[in-house]
ROGUNU-766898 format. One line per 8 residues: number of its first residue (from 1); their letters; for each residue x, y, z of N, C-alpha, C. Coordinates in nm, 3 decimals. Layout:
% ROGUNU-766898
NUM = A = X:Y:Z:X:Y:Z:X:Y:Z ~ ... $
% end
This chain:
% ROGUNU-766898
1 = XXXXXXXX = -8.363:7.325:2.795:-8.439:7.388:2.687:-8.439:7.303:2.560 ~ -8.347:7.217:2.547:-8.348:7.141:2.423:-8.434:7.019:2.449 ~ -8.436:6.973:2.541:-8.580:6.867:2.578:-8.664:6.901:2.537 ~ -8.735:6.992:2.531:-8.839:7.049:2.575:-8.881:7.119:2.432 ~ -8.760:7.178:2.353:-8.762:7.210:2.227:-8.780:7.047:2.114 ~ -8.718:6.946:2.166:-8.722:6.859:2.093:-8.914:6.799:2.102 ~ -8.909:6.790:2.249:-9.016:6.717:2.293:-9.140:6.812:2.213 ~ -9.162:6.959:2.181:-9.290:6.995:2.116:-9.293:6.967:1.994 $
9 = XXXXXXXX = -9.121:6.976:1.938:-9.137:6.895:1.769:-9.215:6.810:1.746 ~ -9.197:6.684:1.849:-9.209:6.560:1.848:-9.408:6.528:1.869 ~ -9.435:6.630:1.940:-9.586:6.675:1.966:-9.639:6.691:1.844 ~ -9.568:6.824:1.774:-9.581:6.890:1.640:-9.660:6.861:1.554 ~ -9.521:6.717:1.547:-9.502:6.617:1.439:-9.620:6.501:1.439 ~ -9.650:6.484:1.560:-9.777:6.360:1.603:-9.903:6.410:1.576 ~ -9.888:6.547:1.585:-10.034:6.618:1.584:-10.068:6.616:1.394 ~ -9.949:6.662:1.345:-9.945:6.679:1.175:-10.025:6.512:1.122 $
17 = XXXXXXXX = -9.975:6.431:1.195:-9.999:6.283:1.139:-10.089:6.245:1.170 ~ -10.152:6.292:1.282:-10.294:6.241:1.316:-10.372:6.283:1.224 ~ -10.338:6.433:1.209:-10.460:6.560:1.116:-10.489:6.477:0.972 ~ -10.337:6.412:0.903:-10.294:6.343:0.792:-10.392:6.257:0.759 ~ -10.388:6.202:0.901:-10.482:6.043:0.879:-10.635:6.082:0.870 ~ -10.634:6.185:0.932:-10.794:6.252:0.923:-10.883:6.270:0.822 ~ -10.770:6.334:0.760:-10.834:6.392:0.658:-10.838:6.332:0.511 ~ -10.801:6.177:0.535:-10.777:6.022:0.462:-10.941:5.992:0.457 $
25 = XXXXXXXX = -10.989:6.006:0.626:-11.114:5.916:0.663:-11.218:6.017:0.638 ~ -11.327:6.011:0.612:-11.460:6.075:0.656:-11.580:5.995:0.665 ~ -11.647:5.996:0.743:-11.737:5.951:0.761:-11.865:5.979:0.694 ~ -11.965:5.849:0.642:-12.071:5.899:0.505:-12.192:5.830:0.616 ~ -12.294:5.913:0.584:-12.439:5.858:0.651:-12.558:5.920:0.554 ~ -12.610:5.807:0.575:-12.766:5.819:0.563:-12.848:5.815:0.676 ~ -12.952:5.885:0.669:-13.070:5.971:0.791:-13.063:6.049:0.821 ~ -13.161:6.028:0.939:-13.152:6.180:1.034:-12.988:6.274:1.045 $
33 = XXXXXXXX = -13.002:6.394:1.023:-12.927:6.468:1.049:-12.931:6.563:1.160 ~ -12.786:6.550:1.275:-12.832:6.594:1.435:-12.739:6.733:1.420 ~ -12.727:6.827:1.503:-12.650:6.951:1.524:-12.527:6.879:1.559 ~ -12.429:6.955:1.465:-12.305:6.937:1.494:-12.209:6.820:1.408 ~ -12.305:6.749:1.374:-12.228:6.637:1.285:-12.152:6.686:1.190 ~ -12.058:6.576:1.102:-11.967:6.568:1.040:-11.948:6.506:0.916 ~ -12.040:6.415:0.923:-12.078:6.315:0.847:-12.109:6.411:0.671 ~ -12.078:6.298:0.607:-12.120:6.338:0.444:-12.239:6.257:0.416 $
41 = XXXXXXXX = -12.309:6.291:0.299:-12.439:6.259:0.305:-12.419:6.111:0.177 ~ -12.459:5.978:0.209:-12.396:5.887:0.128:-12.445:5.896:-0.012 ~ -12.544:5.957:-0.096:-12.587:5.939:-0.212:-12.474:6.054:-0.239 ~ -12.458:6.179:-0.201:-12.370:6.278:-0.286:-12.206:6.245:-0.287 ~ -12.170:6.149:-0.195:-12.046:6.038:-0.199:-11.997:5.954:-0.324 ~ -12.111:5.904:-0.322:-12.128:5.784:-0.479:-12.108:5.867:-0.560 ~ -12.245:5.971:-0.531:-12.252:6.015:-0.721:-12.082:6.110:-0.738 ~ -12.037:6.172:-0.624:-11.915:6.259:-0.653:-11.767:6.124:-0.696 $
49 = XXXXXXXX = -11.780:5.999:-0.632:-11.687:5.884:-0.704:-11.702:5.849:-0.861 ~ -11.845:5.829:-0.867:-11.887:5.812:-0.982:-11.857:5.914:-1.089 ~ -11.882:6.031:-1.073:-11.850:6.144:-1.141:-11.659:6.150:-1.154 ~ -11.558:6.123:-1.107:-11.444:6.127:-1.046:-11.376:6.050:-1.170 ~ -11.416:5.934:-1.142:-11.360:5.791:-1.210:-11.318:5.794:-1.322 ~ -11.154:5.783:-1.331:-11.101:5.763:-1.466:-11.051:5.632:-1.539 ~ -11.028:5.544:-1.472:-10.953:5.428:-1.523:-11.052:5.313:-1.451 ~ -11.065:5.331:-1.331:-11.186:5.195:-1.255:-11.256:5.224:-1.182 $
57 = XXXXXXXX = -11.346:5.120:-1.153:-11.472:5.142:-1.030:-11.518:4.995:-1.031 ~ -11.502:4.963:-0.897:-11.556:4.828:-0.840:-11.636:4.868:-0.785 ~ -11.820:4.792:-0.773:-11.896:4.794:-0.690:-11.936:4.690:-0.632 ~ -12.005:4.664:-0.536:-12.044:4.562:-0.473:-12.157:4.572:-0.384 ~ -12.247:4.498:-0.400:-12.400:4.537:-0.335:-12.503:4.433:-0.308 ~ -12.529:4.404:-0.165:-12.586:4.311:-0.187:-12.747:4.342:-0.220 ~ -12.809:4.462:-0.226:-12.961:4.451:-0.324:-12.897:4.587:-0.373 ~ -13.045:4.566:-0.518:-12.996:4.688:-0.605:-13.165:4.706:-0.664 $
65 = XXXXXXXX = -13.171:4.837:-0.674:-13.298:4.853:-0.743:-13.298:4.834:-0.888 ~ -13.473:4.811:-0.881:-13.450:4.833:-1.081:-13.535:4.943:-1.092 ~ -13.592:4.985:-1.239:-13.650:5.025:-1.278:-13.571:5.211:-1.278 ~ -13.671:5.298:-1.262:-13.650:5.405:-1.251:-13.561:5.472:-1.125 ~ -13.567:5.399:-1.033:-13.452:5.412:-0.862:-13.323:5.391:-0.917 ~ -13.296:5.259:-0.963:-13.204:5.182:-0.983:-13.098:5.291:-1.097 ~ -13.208:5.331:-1.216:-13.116:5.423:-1.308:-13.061:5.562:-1.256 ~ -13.173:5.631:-1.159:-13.096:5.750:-1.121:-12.998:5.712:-1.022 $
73 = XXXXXXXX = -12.940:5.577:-0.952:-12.874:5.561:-0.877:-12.743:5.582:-0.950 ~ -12.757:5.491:-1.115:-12.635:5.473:-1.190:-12.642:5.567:-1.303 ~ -12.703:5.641:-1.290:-12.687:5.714:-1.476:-12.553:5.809:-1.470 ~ -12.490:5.850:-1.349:-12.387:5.948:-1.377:-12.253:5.860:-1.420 ~ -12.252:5.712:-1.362:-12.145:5.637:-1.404:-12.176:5.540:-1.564 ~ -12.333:5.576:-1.597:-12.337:5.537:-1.732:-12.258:5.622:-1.787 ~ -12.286:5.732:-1.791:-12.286:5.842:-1.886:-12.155:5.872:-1.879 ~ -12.029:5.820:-1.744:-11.893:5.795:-1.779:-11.839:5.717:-1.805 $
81 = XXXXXXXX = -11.892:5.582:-1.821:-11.859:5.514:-1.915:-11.847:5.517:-2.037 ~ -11.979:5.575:-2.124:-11.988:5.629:-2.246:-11.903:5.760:-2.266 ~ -11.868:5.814:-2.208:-11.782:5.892:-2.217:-11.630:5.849:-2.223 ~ -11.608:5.778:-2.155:-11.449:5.739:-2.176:-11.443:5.599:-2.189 ~ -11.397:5.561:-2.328:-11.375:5.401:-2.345:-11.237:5.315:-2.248 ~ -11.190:5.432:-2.209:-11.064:5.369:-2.056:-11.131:5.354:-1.960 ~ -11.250:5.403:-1.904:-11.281:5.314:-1.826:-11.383:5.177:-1.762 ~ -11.322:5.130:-1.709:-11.388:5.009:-1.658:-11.439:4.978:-1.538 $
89 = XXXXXXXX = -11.581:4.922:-1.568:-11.631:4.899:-1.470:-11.686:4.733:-1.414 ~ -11.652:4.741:-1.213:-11.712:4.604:-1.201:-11.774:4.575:-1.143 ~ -11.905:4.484:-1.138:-11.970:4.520:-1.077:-12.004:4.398:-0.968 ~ -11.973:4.330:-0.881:-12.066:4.202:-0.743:-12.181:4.215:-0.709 ~ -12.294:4.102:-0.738:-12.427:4.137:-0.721:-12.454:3.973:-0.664 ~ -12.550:4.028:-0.555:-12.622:3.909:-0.523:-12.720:3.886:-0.604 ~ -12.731:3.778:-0.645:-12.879:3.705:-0.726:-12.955:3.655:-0.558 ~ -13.036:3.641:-0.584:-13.117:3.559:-0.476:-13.190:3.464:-0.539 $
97 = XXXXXXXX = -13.224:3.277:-0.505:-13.332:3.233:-0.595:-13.435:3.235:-0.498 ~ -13.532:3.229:-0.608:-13.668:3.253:-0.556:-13.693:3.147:-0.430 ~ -13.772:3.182:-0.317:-13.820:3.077:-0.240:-13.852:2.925:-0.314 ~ -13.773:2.777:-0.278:-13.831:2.716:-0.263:-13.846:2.691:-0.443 ~ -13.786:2.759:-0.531:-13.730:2.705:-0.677:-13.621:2.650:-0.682 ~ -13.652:2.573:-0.757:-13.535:2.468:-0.781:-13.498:2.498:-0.976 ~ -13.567:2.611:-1.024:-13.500:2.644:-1.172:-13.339:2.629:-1.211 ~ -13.272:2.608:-1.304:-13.172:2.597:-1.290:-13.108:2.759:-1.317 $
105 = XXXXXXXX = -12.984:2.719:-1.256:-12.922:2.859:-1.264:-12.914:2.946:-1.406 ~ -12.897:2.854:-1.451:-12.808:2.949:-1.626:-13.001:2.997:-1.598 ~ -13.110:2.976:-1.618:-13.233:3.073:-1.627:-13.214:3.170:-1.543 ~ -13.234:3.095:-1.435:-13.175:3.247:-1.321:-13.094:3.388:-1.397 ~ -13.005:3.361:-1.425:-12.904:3.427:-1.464:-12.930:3.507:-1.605 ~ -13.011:3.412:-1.671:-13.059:3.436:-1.759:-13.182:3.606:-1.776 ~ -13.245:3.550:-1.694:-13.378:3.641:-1.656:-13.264:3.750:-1.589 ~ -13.171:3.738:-1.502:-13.116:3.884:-1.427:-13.068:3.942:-1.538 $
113 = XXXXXXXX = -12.978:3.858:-1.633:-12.892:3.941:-1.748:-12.983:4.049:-1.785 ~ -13.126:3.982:-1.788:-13.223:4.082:-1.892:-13.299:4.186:-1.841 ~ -13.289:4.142:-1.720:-13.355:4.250:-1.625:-13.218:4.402:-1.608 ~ -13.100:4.354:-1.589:-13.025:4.428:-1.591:-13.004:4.502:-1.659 ~ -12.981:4.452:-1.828:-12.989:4.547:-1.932:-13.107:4.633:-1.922 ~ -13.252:4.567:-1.891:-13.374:4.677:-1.912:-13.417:4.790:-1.834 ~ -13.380:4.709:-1.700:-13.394:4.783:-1.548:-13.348:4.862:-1.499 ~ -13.205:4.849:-1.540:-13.128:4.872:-1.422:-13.052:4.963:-1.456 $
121 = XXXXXXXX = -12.942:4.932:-1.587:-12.859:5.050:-1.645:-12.869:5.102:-1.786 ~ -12.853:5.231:-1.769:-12.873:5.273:-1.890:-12.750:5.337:-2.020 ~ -12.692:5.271:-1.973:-12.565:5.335:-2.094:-12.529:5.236:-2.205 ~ -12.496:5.297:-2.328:-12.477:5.183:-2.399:-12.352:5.081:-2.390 ~ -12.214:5.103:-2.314:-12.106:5.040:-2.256:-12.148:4.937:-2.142 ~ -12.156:4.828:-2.137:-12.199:4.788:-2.001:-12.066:4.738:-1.893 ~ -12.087:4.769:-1.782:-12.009:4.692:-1.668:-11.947:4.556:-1.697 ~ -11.870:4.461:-1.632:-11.919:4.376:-1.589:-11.891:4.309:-1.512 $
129 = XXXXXXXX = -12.014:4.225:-1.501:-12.112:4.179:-1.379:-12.064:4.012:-1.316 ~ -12.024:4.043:-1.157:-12.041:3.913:-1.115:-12.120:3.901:-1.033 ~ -12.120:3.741:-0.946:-12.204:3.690:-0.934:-12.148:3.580:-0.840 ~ -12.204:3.542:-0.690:-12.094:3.408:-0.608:-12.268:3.307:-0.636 ~ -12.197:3.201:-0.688:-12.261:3.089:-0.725:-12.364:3.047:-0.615 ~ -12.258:3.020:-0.540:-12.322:2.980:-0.381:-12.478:3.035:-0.356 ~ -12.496:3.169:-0.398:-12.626:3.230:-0.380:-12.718:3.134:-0.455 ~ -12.655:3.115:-0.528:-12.815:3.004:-0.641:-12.823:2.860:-0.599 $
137 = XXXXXXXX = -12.753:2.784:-0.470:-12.784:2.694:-0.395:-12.902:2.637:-0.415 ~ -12.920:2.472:-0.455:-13.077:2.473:-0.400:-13.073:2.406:-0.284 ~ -12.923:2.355:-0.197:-12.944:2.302:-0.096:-12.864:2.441:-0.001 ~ -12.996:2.468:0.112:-12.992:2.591:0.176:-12.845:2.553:0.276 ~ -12.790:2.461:0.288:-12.670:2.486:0.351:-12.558:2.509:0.296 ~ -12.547:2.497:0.132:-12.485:2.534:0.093:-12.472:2.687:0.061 ~ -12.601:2.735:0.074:-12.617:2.849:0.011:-12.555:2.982:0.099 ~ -12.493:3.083:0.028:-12.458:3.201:0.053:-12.496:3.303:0.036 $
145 = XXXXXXXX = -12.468:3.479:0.070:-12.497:3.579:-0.015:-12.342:3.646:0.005 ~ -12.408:3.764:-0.130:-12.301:3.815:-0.128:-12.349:3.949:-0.079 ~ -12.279:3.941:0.042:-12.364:4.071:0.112:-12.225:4.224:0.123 ~ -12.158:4.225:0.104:-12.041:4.307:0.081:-12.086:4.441:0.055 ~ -12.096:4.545:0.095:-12.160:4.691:-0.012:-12.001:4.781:0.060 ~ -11.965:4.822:-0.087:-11.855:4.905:-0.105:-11.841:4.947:-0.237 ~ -11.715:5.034:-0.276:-11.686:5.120:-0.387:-11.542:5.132:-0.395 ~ -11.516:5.078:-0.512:-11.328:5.135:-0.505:-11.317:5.213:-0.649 $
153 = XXXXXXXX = -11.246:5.321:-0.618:-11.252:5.406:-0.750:-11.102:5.436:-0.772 ~ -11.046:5.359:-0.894:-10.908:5.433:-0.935:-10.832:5.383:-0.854 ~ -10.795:5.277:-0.773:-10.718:5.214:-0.700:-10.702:5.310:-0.618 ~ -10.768:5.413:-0.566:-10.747:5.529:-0.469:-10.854:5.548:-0.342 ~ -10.949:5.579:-0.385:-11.102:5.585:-0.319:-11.194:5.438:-0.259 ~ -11.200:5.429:-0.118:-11.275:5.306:-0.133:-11.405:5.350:-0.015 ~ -11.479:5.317:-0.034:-11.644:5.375:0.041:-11.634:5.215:0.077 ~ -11.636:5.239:0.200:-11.694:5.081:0.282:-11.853:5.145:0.389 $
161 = XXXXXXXX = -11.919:5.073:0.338:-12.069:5.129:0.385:-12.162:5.019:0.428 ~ -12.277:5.054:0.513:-12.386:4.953:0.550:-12.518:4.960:0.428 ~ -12.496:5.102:0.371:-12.594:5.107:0.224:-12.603:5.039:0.122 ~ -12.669:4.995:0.072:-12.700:4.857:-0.050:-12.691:4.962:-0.175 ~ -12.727:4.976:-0.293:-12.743:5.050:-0.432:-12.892:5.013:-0.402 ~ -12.972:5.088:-0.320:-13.092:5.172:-0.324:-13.127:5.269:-0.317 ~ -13.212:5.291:-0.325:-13.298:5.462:-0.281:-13.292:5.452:-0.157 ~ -13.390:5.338:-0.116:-13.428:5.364:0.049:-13.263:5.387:0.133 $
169 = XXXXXXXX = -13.183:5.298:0.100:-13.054:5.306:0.172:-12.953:5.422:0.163 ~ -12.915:5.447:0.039:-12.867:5.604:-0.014:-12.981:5.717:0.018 ~ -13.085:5.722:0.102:-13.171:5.852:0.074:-13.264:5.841:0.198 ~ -13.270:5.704:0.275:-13.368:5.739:0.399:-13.342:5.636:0.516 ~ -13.287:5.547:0.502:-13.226:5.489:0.597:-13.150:5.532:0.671 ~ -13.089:5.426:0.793:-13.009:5.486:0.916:-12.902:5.448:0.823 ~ -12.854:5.476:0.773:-12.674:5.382:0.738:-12.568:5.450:0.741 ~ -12.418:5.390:0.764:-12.317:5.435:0.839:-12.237:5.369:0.694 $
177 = XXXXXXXX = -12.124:5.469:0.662:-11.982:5.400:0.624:-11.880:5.473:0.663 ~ -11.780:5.435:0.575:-11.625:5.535:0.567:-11.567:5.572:0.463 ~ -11.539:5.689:0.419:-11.484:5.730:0.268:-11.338:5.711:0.332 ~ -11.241:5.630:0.266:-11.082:5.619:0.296:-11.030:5.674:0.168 ~ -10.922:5.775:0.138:-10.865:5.790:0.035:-10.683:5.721:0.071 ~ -10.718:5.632:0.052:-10.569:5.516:0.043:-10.588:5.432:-0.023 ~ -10.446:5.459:-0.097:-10.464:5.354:-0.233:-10.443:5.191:-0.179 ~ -10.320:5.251:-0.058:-10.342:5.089:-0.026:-10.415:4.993:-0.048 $
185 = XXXXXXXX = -10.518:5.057:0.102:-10.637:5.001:0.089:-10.755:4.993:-0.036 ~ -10.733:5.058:-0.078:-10.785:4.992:-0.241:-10.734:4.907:-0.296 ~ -10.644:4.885:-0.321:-10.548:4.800:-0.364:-10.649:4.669:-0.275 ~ -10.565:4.664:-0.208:-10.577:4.502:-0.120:-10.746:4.527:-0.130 ~ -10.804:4.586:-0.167:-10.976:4.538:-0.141:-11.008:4.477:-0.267 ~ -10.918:4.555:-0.352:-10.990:4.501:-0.509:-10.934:4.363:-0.503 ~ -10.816:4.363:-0.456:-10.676:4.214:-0.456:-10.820:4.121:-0.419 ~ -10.888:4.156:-0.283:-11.001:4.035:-0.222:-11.088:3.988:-0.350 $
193 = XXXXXXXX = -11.182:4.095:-0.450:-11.244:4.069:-0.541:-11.176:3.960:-0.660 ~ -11.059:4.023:-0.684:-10.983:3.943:-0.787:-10.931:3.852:-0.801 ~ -10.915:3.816:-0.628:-10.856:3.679:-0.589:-10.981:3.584:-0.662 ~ -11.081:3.596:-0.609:-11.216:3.525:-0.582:-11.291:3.537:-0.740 ~ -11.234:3.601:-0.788:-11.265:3.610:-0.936:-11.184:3.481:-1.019 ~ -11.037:3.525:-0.955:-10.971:3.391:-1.045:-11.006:3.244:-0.965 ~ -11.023:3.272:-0.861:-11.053:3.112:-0.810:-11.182:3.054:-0.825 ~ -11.265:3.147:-0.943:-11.412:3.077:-0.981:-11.569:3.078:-0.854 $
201 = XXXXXXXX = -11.483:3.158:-0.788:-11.589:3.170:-0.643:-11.733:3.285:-0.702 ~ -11.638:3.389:-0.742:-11.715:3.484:-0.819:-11.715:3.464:-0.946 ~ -11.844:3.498:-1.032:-11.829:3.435:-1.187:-11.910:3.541:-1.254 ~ -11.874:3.515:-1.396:-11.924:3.679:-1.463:-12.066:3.628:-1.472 ~ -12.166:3.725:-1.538:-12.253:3.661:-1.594:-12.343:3.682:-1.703 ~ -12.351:3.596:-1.751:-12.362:3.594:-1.912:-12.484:3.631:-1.948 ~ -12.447:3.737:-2.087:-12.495:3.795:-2.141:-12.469:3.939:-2.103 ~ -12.418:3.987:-2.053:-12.385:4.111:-1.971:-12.277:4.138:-2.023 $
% end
């Protein structure tokens, strides 16, 4: 009887830790919605991180809208920024250069700074903004993107997703991620950004 008493503890106990880990993960989608799913819907994900955020928020995206898409994507994390001068925000963005220009970068960069301020966000606190060089290549073998799309909020929350900071992707696309609440793993994701920040891979960009 004590086997057997030990052995359902031991069940108990495996079952408690699985549930543990469960309820760490959830799964975020965009599209079609089938009977029975589980899934969270990825725009009410963001905006509930965004809304959340007290001390940080890393983003990372490789396209982003402008204009009027682009602001209702970000106005709830403007409007907490302006709200609390503790927190900070960061943001990884692919630039892309145009087909087959050879402009130099600082314009590049130049023209995004300004598009960003006009386009894109609307709070008076701004982010800020990097940028992997590599993307502004004019020799295509050198060239990279920064294709990464995720969210770390508060060294706690991290959204690893196939969604870009669009409409179409947050609102009608097929796309798949994972909401993890482990700081760990926040931790070591931001550690990847920050590494690559101090080693000049990622670079701010000016005027922003």
């Amino acid at each position: 009887m004590d086997n057997i008493a030990y052995t359902l503890r031991l069940l108990a106990a495996e079952r408690s830790a699985s549930q543990q880990i469960r309820d760490r993960i959830e799964l975020v989608w965009t599209g079609p919605e089938v009977t029975g799913s589980q899934s969270r819907d990825t725009s009410v994900v963001v905006r509930e991180l965004f809304s959340k955020a007290k001390k940080t928020v890393l983003i990372s995206s490789f396209a982003i809208d402008k204009g009027e898409k682009a602001k209702k994507l970000f106005h709830v994390l403007a409007e907490r920024m302006d709200a609390n001068p503790e927190l900070y925000v960061q943001m990884f963005l692919n630039i892309q250069r145009p087909h087959h220009s050879e402009v130099a970068e600082s314009v590049l960069l130049r023209e995004f700074a300004h598009t960003f301020r006009r386009d894109i966000w609307t709070g008076e606190r701004l982010p800020e903004v990097f940028y992997d060089s590599r993307s502004l290549a004019v020799d295509v073998k050198q060239k990279s993107s920064l294709h990464a799309k995720c969210i770390v909020v508060d060294e706690e929350s991290v959204l690893i997703t196939s969604a870009n900071f669009t409409e179409a992707a947050q609102e009608r696309n097929i796309e798949a991620g994972v909401l993890l609440t482990d700081s760990a793993t926040a931790q070591a994701l931001r550690l990847q950004f920050d590494s690559l920040v101090s080693h000049k891979i990622l670079r701010p960009i000016p005027g922003i």
